[in-house]
mmCIF file as gemmi writes it, N, C-alpha and C atoms, coordinates in Angstrom:
data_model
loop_
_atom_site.group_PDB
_atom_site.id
_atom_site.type_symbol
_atom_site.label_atom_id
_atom_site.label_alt_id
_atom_site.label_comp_id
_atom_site.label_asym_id
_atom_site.label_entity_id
_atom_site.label_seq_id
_atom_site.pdbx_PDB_ins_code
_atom_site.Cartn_x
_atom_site.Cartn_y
_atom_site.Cartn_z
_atom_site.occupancy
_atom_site.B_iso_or_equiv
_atom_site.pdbx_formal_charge
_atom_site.auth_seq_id
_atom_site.auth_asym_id
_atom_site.pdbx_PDB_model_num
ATOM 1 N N . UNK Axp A 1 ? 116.091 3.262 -40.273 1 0 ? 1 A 1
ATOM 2 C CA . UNK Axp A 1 ? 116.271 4.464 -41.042 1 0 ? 1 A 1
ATOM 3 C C . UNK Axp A 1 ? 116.505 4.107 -42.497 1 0 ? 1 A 1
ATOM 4 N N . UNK Axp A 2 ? 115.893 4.573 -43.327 1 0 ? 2 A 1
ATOM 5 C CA . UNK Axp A 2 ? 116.072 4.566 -44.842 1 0 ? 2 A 1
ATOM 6 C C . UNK Axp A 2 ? 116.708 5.89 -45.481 1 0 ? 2 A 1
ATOM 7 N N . UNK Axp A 3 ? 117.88 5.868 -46.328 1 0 ? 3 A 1
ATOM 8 C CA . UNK Axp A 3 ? 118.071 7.066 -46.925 1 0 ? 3 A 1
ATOM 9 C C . UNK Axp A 3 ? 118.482 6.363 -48.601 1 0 ? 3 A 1
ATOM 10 N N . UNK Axp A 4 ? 117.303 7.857 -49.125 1 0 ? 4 A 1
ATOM 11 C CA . UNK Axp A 4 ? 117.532 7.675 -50.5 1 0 ? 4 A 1
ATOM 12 C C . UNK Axp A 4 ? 115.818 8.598 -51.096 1 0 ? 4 A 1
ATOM 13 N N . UNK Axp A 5 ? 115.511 7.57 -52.873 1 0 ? 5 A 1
ATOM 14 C CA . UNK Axp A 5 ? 114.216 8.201 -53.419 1 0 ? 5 A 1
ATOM 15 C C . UNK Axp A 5 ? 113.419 7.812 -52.631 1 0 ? 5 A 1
ATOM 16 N N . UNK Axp A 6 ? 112.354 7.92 -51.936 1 0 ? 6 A 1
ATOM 17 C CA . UNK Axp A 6 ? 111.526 7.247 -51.153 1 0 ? 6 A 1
ATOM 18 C C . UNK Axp A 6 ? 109.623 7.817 -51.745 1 0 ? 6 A 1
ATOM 19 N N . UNK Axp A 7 ? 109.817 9.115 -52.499 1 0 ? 7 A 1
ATOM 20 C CA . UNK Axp A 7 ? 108.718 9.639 -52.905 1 0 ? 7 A 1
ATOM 21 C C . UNK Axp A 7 ? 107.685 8.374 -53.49 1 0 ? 7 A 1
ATOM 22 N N . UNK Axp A 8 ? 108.038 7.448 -53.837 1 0 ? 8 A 1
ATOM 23 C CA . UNK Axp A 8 ? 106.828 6.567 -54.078 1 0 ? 8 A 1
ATOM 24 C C . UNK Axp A 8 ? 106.194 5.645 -52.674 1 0 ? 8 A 1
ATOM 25 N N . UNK Axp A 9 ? 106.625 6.062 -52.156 1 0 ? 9 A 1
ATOM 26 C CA . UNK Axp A 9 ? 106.593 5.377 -50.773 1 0 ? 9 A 1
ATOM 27 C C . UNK Axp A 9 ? 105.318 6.054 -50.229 1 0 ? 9 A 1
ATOM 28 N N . UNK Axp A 10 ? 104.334 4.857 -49.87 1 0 ? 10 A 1
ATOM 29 C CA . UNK Axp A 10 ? 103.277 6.302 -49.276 1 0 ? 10 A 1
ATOM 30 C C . UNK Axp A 10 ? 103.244 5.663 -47.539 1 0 ? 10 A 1
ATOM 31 N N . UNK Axp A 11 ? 102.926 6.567 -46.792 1 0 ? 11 A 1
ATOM 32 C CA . UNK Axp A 11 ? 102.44 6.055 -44.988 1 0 ? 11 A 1
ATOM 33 C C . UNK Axp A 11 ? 101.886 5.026 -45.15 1 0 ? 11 A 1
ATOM 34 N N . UNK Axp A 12 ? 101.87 3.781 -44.089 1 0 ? 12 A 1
ATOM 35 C CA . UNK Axp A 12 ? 101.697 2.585 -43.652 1 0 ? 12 A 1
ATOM 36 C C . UNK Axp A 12 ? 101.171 1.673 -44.717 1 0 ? 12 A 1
ATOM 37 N N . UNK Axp A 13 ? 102.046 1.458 -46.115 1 0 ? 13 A 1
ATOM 38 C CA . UNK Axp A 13 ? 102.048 0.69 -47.029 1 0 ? 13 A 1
ATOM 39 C C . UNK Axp A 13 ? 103.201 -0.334 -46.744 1 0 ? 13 A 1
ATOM 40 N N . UNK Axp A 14 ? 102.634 -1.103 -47.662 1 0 ? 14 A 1
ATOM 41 C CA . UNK Axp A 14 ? 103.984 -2.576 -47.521 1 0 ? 14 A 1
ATOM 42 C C . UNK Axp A 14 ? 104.67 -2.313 -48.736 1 0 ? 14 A 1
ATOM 43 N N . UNK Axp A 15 ? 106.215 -2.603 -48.634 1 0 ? 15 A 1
ATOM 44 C CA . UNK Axp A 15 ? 107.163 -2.724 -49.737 1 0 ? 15 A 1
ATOM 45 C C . UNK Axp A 15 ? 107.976 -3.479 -49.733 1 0 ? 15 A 1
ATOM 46 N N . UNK Axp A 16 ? 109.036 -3.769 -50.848 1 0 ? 16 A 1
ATOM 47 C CA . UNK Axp A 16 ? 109.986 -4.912 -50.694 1 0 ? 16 A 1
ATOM 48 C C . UNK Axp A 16 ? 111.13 -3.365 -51.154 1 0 ? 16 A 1
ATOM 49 N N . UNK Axp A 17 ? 112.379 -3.402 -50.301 1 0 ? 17 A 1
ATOM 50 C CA . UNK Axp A 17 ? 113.118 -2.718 -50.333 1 0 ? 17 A 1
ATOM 51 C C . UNK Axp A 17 ? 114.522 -3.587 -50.232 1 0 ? 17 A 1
ATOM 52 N N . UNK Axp A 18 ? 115.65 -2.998 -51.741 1 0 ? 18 A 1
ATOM 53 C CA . UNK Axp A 18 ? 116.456 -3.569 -51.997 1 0 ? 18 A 1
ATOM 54 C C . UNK Axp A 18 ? 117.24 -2.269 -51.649 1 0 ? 18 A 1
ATOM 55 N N . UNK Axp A 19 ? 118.868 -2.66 -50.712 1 0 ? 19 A 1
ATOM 56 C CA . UNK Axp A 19 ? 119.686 -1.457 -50.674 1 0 ? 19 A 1
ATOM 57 C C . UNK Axp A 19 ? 120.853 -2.344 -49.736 1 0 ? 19 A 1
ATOM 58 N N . UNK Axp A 20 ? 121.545 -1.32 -49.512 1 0 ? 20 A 1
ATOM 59 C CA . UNK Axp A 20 ? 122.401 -1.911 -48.789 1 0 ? 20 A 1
ATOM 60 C C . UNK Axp A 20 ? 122.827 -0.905 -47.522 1 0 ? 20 A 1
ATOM 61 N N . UNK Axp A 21 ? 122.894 -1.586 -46.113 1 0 ? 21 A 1
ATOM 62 C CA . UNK Axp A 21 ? 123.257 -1.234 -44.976 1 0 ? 21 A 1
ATOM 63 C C . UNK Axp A 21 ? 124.382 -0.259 -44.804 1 0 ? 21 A 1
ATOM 64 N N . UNK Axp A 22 ? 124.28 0.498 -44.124 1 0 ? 22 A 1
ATOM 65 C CA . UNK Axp A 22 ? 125.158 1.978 -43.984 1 0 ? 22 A 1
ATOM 66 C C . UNK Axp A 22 ? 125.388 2.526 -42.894 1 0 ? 22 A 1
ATOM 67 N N . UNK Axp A 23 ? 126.757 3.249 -41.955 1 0 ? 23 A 1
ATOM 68 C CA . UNK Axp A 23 ? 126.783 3.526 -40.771 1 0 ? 23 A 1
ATOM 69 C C . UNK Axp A 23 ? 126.224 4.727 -41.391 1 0 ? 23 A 1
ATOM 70 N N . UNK Axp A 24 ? 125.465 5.64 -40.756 1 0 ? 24 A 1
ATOM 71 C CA . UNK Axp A 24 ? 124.84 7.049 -40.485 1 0 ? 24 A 1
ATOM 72 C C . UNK Axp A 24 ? 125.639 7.724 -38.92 1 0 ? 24 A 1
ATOM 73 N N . UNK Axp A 25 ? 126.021 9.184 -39.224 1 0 ? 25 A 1
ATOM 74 C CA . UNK Axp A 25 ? 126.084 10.001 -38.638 1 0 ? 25 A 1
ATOM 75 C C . UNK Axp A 25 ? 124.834 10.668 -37.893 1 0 ? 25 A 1
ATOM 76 N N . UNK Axp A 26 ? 124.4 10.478 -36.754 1 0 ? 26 A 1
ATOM 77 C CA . UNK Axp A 26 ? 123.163 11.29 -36.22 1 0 ? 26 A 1
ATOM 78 C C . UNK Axp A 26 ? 123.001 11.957 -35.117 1 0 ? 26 A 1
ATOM 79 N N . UNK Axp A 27 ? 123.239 12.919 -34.6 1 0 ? 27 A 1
ATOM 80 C CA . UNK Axp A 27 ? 123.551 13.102 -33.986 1 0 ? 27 A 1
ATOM 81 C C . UNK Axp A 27 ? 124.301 13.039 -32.5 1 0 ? 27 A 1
ATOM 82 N N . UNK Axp A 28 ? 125.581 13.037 -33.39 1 0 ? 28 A 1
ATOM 83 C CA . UNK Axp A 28 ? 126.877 12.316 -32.649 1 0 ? 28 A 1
ATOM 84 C C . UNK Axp A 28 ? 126.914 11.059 -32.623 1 0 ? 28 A 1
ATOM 85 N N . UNK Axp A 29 ? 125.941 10.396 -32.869 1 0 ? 29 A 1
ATOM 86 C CA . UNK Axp A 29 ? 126.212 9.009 -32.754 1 0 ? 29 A 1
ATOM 87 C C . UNK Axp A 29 ? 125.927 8.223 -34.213 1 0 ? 29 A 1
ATOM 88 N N . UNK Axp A 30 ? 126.487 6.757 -34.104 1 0 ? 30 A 1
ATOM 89 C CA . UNK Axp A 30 ? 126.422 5.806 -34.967 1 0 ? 30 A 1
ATOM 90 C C . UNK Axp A 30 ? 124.669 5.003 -35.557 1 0 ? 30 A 1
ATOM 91 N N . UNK Axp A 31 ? 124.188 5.828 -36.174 1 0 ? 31 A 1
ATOM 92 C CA . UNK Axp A 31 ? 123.129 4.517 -36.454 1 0 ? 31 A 1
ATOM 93 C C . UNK Axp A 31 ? 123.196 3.887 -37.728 1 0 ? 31 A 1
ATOM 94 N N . UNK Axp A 32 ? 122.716 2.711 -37.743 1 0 ? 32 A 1
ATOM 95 C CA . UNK Axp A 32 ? 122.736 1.879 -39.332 1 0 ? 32 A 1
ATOM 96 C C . UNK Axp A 32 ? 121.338 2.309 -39.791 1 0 ? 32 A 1
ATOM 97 N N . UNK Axp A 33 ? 121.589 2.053 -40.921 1 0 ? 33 A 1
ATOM 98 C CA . UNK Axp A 33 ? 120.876 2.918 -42.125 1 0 ? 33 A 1
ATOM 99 C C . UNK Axp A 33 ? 120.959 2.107 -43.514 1 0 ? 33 A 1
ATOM 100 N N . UNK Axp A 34 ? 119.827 1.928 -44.23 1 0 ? 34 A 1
ATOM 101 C CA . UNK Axp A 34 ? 119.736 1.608 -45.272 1 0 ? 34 A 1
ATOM 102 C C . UNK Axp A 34 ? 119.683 2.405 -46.435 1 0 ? 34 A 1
ATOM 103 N N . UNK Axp A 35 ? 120.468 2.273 -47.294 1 0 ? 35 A 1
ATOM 104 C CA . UNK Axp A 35 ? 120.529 3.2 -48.441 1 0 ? 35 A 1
ATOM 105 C C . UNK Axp A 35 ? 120.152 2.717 -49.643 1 0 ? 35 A 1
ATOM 106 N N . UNK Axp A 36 ? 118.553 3.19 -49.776 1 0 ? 36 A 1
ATOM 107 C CA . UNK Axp A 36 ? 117.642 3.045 -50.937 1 0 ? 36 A 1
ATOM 108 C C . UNK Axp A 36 ? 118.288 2.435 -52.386 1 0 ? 36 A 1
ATOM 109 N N . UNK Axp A 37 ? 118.455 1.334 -52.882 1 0 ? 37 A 1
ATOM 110 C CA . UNK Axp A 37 ? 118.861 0.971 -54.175 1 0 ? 37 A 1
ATOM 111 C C . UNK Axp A 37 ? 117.583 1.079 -55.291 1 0 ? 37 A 1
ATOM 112 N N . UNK Axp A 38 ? 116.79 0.188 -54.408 1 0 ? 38 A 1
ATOM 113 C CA . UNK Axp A 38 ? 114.738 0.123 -55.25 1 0 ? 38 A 1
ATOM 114 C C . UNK Axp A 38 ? 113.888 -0.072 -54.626 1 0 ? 38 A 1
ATOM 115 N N . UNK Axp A 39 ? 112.452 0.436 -54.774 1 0 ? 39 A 1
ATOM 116 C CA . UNK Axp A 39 ? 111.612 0.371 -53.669 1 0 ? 39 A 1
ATOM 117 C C . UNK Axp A 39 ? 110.464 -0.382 -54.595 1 0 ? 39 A 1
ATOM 118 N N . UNK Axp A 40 ? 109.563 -1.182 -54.471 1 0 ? 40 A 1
ATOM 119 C CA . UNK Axp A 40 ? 108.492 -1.012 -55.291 1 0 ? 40 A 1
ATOM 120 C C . UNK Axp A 40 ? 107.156 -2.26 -53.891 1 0 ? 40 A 1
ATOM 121 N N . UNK Axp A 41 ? 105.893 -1.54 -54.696 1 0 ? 41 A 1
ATOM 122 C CA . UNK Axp A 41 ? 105.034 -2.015 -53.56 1 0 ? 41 A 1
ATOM 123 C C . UNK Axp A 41 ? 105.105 -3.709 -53.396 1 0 ? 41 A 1
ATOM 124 N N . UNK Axp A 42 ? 104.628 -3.597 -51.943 1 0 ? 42 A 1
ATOM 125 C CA . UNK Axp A 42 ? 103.909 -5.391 -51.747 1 0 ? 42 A 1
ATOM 126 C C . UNK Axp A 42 ? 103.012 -5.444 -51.357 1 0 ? 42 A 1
ATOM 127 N N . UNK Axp A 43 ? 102.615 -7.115 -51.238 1 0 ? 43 A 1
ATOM 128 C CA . UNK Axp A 43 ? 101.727 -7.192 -50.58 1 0 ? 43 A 1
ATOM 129 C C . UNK Axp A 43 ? 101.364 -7.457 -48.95 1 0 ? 43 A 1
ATOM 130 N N . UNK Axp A 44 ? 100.066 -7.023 -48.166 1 0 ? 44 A 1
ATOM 131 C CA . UNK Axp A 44 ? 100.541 -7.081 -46.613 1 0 ? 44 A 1
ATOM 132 C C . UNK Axp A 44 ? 100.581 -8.802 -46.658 1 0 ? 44 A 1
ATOM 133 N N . UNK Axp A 45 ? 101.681 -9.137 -45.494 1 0 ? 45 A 1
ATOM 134 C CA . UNK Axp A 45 ? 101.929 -10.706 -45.313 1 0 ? 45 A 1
ATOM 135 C C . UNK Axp A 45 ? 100.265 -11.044 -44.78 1 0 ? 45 A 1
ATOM 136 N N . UNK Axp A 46 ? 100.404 -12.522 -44.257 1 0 ? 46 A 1
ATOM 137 C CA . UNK Axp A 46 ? 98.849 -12.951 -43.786 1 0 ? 46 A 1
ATOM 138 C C . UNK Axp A 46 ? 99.178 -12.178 -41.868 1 0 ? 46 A 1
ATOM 139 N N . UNK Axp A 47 ? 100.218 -12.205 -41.828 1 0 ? 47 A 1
ATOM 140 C CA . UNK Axp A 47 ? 100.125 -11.457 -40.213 1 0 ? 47 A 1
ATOM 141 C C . UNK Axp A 47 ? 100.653 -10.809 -39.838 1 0 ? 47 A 1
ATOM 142 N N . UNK Axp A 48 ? 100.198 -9.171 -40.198 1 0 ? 48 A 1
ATOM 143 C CA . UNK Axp A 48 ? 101.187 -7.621 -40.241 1 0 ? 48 A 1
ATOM 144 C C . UNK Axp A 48 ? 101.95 -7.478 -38.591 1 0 ? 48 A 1
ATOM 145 N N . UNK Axp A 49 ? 101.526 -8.275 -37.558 1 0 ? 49 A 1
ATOM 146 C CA . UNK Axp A 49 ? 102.503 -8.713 -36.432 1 0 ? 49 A 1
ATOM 147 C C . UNK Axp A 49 ? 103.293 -9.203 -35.901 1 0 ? 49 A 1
ATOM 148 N N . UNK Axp A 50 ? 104.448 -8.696 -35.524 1 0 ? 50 A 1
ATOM 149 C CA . UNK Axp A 50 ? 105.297 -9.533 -35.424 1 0 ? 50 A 1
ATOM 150 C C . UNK Axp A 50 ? 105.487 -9.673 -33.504 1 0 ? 50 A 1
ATOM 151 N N . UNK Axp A 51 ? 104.928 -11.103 -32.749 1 0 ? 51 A 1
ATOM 152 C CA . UNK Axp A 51 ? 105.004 -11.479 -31.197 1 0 ? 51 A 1
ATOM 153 C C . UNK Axp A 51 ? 105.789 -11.867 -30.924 1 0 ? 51 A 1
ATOM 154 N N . UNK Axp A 52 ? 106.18 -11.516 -29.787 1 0 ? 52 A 1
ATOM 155 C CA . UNK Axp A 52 ? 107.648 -11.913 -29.15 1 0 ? 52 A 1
ATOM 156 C C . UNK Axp A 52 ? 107.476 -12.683 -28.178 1 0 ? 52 A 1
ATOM 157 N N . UNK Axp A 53 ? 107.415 -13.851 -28.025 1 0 ? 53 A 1
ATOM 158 C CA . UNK Axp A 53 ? 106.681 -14.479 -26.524 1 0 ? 53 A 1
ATOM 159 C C . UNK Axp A 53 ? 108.757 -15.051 -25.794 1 0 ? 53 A 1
């Protein structure tokens, strides 16, 4: 979860996101949450997958 400016942010782009970790209220429960400091674009790594063997 990200909270903050995010409007430069477009669907399934890569970014480097600086912020700092946050408990969130969500319904009733605890989730962590990042709270937007700066967003600006990247580039995709050489392998947009990440395998779990």
């Amino acid at each position: 979860m990200l909270n903050g400016n995010l409007k430069s942010a477009e669907t399934n782009g890569w970014y480097e996101i600086k912020g700092t970790v946050v408990k969130q209220e969500i319904d009733g429960g605890a989730m962590p949450t990042i709270k937007v400091d700066s967003i600006k674009a990247a580039e995709a790594p050489k392998d947009e997958y990440l395998y779990l063997f």
